[in-house]
N, C-alpha and C positions, 0 to 999 in steps of 0.2 A: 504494500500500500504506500500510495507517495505519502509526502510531509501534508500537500495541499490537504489532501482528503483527511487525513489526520486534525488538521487546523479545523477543517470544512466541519466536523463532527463534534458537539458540545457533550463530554460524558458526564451529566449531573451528578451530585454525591449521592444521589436517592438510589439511583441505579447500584451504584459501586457497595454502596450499604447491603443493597437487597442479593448481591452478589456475591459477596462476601458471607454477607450472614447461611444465606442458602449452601454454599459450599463448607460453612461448616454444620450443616443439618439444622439450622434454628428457621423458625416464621419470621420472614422482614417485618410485621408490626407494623403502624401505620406510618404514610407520611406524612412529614413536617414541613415548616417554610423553608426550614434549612437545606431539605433536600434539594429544591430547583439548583440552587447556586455551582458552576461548575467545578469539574473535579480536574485534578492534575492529570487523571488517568484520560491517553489516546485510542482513538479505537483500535487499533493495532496491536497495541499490549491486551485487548479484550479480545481479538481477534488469535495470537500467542497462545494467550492460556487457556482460551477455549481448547486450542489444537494441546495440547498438553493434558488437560482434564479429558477430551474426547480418546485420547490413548488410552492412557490410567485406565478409564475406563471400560475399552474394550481387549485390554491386556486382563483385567480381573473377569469380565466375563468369559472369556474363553478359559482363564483358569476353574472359573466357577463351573462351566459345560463340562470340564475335564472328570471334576470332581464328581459331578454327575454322573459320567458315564461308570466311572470307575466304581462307585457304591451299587449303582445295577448291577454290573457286574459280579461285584461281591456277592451280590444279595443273592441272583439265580448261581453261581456255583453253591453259597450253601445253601438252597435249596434242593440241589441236584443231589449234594451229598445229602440231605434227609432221607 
């Protein structure tokens, strides 16, 4: 992303709060007057950690699939042995 479109894009604190708080599992709770006012954060760096969190993410899910398969598995072998 250029610098322009960076510029071009106002990231409110309201946003950055309910972003923040979301990633750490809490309810953003409502907004305030304070949230309009802009934030230091560019869309670029939301755009980054998006791509960062959307990894994490699909690295744990494919672990979690794994995990899956694996407990079937367990489960019909000791079945088979009953």
């Amino acid at each position: 992303m250029d610098q322009n479109a960076d510029a071009a894009c106002i990231v409110n604190v309201g946003f950055v709060r309910v972003w923040n708080r979301a990633n750490r599992g809490e309810l953003s709770g409502s907004a305030g007057p304070a949230d309009a006012a802009a934030s230091a954060i560019v869309l670029s760096d939301i755009a980054t950690q998006h791509s960062v969190e959307a990894s994490q993410c699909r690295e744990t899910e494919q672990q979690l699939t794994g995990l899956q398969d694996w407990i079937r598995k367990q489960q019909a072998v000791h079945a088979e042995a009953q």
